[in-house]
C-alpha positions as CSV (number, residue, x, y, z in Angstrom):
1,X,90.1,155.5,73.8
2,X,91.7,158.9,72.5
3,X,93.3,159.0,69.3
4,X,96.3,161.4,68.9
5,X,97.8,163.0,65.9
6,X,100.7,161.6,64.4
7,X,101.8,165.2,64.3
8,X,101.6,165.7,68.3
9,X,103.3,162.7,69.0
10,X,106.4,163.4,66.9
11,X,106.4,166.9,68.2
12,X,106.2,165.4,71.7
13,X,109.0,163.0,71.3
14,X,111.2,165.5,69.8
15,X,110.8,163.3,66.2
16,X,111.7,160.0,67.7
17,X,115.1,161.6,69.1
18,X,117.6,159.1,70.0
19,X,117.7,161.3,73.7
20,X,113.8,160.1,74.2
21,X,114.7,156.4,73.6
22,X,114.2,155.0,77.1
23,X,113.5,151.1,76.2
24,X,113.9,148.6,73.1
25,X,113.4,145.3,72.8
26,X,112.7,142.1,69.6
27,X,109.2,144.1,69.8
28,X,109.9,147.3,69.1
29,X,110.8,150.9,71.1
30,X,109.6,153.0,73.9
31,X,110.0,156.8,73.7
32,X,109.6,159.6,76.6
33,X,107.6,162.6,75.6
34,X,105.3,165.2,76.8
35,X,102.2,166.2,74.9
36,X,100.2,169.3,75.1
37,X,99.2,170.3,78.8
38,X,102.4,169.1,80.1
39,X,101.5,165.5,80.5
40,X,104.6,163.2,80.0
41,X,104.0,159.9,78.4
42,X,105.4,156.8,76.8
43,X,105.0,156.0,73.2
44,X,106.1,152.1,72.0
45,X,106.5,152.2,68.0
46,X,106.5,148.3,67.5
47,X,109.3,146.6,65.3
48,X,107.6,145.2,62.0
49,X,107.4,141.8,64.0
50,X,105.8,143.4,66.9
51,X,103.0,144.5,65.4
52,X,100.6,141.8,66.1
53,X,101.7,141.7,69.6
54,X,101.1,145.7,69.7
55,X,97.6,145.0,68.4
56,X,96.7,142.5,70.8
57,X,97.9,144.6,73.4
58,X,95.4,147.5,72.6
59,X,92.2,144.8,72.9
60,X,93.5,143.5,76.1
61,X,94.4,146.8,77.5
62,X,91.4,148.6,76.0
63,X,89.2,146.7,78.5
64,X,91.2,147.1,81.3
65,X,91.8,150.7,83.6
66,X,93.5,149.7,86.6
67,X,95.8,151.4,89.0
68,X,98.0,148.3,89.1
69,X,99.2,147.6,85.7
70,X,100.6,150.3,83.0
71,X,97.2,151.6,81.5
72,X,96.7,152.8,77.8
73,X,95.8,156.4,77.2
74,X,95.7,156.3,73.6
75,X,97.2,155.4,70.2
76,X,97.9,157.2,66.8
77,X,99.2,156.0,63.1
78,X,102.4,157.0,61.6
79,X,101.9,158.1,58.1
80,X,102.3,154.3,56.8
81,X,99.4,153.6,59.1
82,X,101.4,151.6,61.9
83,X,99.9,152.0,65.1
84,X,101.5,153.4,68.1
85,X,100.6,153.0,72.0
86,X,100.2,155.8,74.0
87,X,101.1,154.5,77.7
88,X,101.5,156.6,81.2
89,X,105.2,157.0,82.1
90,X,106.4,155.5,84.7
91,X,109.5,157.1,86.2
92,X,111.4,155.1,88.4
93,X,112.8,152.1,86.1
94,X,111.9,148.5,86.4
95,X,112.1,146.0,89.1
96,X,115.1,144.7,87.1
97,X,116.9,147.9,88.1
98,X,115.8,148.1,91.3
99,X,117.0,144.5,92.4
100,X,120.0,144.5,90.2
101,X,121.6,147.9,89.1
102,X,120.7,149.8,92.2
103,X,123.6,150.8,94.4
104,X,122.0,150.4,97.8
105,X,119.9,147.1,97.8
106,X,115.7,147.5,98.9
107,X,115.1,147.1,102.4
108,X,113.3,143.6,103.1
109,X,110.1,146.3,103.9
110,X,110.3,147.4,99.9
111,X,110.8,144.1,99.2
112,X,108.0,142.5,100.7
113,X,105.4,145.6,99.6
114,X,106.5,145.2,96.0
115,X,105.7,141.5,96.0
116,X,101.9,142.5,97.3
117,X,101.4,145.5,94.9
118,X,102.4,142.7,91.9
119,X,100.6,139.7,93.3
120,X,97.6,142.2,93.5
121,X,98.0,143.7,89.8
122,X,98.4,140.0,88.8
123,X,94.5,138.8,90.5
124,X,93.3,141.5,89.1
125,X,93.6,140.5,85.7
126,X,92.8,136.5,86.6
127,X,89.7,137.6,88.7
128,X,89.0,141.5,88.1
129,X,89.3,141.8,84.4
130,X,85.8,141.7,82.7
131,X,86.9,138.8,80.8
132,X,90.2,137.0,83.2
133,X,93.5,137.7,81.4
134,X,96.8,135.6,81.8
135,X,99.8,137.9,81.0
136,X,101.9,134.9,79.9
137,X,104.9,137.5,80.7
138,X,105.6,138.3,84.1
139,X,109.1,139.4,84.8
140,X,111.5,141.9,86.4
141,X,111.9,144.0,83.4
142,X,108.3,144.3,83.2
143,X,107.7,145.6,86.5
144,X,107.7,149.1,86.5
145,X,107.7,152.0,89.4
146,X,105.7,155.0,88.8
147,X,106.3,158.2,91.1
148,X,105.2,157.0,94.4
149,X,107.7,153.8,93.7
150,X,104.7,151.4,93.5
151,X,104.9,148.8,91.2
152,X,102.9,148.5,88.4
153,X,102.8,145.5,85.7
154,X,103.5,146.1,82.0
155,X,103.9,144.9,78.0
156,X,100.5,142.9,77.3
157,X,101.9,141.6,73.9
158,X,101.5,138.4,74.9
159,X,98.8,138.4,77.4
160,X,95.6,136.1,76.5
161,X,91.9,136.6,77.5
162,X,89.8,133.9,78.6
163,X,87.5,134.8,75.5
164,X,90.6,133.7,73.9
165,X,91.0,130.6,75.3
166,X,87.3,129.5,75.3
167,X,87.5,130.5,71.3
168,X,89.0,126.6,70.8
169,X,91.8,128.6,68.7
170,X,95.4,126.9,69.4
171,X,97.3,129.4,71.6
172,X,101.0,128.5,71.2
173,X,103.6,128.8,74.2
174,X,105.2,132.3,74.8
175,X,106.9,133.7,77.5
176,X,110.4,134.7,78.5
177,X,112.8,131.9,79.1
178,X,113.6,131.1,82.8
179,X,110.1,132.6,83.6
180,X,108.1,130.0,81.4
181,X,106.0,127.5,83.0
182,X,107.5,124.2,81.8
183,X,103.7,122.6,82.3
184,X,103.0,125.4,80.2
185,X,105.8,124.5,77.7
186,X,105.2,120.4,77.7
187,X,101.8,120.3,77.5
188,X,100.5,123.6,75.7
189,X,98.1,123.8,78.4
190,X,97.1,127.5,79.4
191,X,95.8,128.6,82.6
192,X,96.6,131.3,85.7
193,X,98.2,128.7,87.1
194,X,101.1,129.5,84.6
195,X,101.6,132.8,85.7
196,X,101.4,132.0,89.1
197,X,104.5,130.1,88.5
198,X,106.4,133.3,86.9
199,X,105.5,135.1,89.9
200,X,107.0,132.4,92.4
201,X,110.0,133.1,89.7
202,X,109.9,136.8,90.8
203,X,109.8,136.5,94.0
204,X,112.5,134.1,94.1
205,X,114.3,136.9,92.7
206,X,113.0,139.7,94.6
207,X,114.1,138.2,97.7
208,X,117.6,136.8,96.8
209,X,118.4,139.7,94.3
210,X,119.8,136.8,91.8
211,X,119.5,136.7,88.3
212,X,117.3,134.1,86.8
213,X,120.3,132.7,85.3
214,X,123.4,132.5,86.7
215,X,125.7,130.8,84.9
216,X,128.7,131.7,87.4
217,X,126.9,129.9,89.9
218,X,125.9,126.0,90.3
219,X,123.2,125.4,89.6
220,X,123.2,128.5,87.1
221,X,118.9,128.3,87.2
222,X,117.0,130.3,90.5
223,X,114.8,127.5,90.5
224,X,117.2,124.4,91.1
225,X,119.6,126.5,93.5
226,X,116.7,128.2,95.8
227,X,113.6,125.6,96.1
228,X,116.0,122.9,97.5
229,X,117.6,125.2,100.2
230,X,113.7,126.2,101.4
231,X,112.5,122.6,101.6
232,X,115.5,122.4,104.0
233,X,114.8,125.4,105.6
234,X,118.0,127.3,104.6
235,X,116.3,130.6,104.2
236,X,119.2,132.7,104.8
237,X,120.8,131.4,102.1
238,X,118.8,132.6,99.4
239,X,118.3,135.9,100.6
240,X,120.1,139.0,99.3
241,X,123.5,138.7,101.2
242,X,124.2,142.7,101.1
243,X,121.0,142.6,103.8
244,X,121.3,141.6,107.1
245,X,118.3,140.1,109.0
246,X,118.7,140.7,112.3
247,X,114.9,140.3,114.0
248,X,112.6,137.3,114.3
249,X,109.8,138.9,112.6
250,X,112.3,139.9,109.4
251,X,113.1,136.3,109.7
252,X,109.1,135.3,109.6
253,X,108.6,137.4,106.9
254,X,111.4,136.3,104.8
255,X,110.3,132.7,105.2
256,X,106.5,132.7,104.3
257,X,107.7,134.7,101.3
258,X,110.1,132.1,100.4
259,X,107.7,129.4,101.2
260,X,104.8,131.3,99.3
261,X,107.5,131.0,96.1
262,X,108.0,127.6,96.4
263,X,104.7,126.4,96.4
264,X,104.1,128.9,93.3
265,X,106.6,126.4,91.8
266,X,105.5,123.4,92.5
267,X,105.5,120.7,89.8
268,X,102.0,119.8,90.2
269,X,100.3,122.8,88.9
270,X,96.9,121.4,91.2
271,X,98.9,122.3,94.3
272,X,99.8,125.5,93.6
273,X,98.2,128.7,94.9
274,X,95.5,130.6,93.5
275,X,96.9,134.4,93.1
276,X,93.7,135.4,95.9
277,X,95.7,132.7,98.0
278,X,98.8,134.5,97.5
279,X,97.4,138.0,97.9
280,X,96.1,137.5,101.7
281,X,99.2,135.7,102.8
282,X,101.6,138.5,101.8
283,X,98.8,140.7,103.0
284,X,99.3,138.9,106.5
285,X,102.8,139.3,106.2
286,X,102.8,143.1,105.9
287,X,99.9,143.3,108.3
288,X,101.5,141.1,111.2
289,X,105.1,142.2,111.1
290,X,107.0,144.6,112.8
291,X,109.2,146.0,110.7
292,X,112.7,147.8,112.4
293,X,112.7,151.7,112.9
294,X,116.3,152.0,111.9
295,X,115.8,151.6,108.0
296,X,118.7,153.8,106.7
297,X,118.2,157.0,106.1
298,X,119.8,157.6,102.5
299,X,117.0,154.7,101.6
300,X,114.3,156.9,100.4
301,X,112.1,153.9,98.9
302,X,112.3,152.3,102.6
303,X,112.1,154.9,104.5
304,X,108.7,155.6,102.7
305,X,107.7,152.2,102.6
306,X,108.2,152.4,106.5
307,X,106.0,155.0,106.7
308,X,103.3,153.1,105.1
309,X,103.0,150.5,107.1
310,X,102.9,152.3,110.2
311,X,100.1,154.1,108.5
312,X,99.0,151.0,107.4
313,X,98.7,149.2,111.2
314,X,97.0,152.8,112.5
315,X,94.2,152.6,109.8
316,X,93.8,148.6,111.0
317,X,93.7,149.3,114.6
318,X,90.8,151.6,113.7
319,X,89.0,149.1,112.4
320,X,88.5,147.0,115.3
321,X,87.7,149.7,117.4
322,X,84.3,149.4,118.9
323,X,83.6,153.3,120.0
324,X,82.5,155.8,117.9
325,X,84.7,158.0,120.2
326,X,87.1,159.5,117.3
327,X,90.6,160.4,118.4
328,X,93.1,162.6,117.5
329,X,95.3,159.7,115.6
330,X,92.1,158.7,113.9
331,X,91.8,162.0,112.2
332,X,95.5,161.6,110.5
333,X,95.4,161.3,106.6
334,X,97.5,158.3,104.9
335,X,97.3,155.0,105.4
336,X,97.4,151.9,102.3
337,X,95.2,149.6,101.4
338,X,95.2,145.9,101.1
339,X,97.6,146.2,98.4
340,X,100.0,148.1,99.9
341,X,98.9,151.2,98.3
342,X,99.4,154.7,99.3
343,X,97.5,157.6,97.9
344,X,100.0,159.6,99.9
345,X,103.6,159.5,100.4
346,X,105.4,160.5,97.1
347,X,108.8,158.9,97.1
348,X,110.3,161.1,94.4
């Protein structure tokens, strides 16, 4: 892992300028820069009572390069010997923003390809980590979009390895409120199975574009408004109600999502999904749906997204072909993997 000057990072965030402030939090800041070579990156100087969580973000991260989460490219010391994270940038805003701040509301295409893209960063720590990780913090805010508008999973302050939890040291509950596990919270118990419920949280959220508190509403929690409505079927209901659904398959889609969320948040942690669970059954909900070819035009991220999974059912059709004639289509380049990937299309 590359250490940088102290020196280079204050030149590259103008000396921690107020204009390079981009996030804060109890934890500490994040600041844009650009270092040498023209690379732009994101440094978090943690708050005095983030430092621990900044420290234990480096081990987990140090272990980990993945094109699904928000890797670590390096650190450095301030002159009182505080560590900072050196982080890639990611420059399309959070989740959060997307589903709440954004003036024209993600098409259900984007909305179903984000919910893979997470789903997959999440199995990748709980089954592709060399030692499984549970974040312990999944939520909008940290969800963020990097120049192709895929999302990518953040902050690690709080994440726990399974070397961690085998260690027989007491790991006390943590998490953001609304996103928590309440097995988690009751019984101190720590498992996958608790971030498995903070994603059925998400989607909940992705789909219905509602806080996770509402406290104009009734009931003011996602949880107790949404999961009844699904077990009557009321899909419609909780969905976003700035976008129509006007086909079958947009209906099908919407409710194995909302159905996939629900069991996420089942009381029982036994009966809830494993993440691989969750990951092929959003995959079969990309792969089997068609989605509409009027997605509207000033929506960039859809239109995009549209793209991709036409590329997406091209690259599947070739696989099932049994020739080794190779036609014209078959030569095109593009196409996303089973993450809803592209290596392609830049959104920006």
């Amino acid at each position: 892992m590359k250490e940088y000057s102290y020196r280079d990072i204050e030149v590259a965030t103008e000396g921690f300028a107020l204009e390079r402030l981009i996030g804060k939090g109890s934890h500490g800041s994040v600041y844009k820069g650009k270092i040498r070579g023209g690379k732009v990156i994101a440094v978090k100087k943690p708050s005095i009572q983030g430092e621990s969580k900044l420290e234990n973000e480096i081990n987990i991260l140090g272990s980990i390069n993945n094109s699904s989460i928000v890797n670590l490219i390096g650190f450095s010391h301030t002159p009182t010997k505080i560590k900072l994270l050196i982080m890639e940038f990611m420059p399309n805003g959070s989740l959060h923003d997307l589903i709440h701040m954004s003036p024209t509301p993600p098409s259900w295409t984007c909305r179903v390809l984000l919910s893979l893209q997470i789903a997959c960063a999440i199995l990748s720590l709980h089954e592709g980590a060399p030692s499984p990780v549970i974040h312990r913090d999944i939520k909008s805010t940290n969800i963020l979009l990097d120049s192709k508008h895929k999302a990518r999973l953040s902050d690690f302050g709080l994440a726990v390895s399974d070397d961690d939890r085998q260690a027989d040291r007491p790991v006390m509950p943590a998490g953001t409120i609304g996103y928590i596990d309440p097995c988690y919270t009751e019984s101190g118990q720590l498992g996958p199975e608790n971030d498995v419920y903070s994603f059925g949280i998400l989607l909940l959220e992705i789909m219905s574009s509602r806080k996770v508190f509402d406290f104009d509403s009734d009931p003011s929690c996602i949880v107790s408004w949404a999961v009844p409505l699904i077990k009557l079927f009321q899909y419609e209901k909780v969905c976003d109600k700035r976008l129509p659904i006007y086909s079958n398959a947009e209906k099908s889609a919407v409710a194995q999502i909302l159905n996939i969320a629900a069991r996420c948040l089942s009381e029982n942690v036994e009966s809830r999904p494993l993440m691989r669970e969750v990951v092929k059954e959003l995959q079969e909900v990309v792969q089997c749906t068609r989605w509409p070819v009027w997605l509207p035009f000033g929506d960039r991220i859809s239109c995009s997204v549209h793209r991709c999974v036409r590329a997406w059912k091209r690259c599947v059709k070739k696989r099932v072909m049994t020739t080794k004639i190779v036609c014209k289509d078959h030569l095109t380049h593009g196409g996303v993997d089973d993450c809803g990937n592209d290596g392609d299309i830049q959104l920006g």
